[in-house]
N, C-alpha and C positions, 0 to 999 in steps of 0.2 A: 650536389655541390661538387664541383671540379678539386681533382687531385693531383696536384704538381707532382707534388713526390712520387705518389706510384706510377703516376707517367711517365716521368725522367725514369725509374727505377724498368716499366716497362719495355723503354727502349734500349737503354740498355744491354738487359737482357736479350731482347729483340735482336738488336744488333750483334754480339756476339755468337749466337745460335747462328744468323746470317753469315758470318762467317768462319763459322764450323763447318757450312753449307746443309742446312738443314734451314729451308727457304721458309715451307711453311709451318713448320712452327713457330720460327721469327715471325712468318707474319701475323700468325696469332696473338705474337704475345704485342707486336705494334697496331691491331687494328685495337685489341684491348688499350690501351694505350690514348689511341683517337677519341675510344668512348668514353674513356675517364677522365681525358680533359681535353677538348674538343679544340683548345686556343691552346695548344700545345704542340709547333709548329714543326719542332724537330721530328714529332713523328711521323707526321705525312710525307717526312723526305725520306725518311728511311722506308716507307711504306711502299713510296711510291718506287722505289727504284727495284724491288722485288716486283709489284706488280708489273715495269716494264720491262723488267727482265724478261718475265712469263709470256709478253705480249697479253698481257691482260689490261685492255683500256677502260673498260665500265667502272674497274671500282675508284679508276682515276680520276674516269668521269664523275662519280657519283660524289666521291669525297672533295676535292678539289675547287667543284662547283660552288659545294656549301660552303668549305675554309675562305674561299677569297668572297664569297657576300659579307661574312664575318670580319673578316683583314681586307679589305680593297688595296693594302698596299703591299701586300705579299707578293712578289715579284716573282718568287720561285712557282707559286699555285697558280700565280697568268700562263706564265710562259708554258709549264708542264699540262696545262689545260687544254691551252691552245692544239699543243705538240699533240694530245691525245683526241683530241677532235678533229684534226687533220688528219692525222693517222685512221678513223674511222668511217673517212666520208663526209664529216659534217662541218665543211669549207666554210660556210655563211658564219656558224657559230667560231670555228680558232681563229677566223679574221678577228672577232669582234674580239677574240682573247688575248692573240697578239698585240690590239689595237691597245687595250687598257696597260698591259708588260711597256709597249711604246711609250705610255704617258709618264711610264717612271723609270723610264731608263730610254731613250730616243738616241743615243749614240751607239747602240750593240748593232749588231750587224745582222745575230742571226734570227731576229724575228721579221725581219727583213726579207730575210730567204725563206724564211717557214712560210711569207702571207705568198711568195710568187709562186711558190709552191701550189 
């Protein structure tokens, strides 16, 4: 069973070590975090901006994929999906991620640029 508290408590944490600059053990303590409560949205953004710090896309990949089948209407996990599968080469799949970011927000601009990209 899923734990709000020690998730919020995880990031938290997370987040201050992040900015101690002590990347991964914050992200240690935000991937713990994911797996303690998987619908616990703020972590994947704090997660996620270490992993693109690092240039690291797989775990963007990996986590992001699964949060938005979970949330279809997460806006943050289309757009940053997208952004990480163009960044890796695989154009056919961040069209289709930008496309669903577009059905919930169609006035932004920059997923616009990410698909001509």
């Amino acid at each position: 069973m899923a734990d709000r508290a020690v998730a919020r408590a995880l990031v938290e944490e997370g987040q201050r070590l992040s900015t101690a600059g002590r990347s991964a053990t914050a992200l240690d303590r935000l991937v713990r975090a994911i797996d303690e409560d998987p619908d616990y949205l703020p972590a994947y953004e704090a997660a996620v901006g270490l992993w693109l710090r690092a240039e690291q896309f797989e775990p963007v990949i990996r986590n992001l994929a699964r949060v938005t089948l979970r949330h279809p209407r997460y806006g943050f996990g289309w757009y940053t999906l997208a952004f990480a599968y163009r960044r890796t080469g695989r154009h056919d799949l961040a069209v289709l991620c930008y496309r669903e970011y577009l059905e919930l927000r169609p006035d932004e601009a920059d997923p616009y640029f990410g698909m001509a990209m």
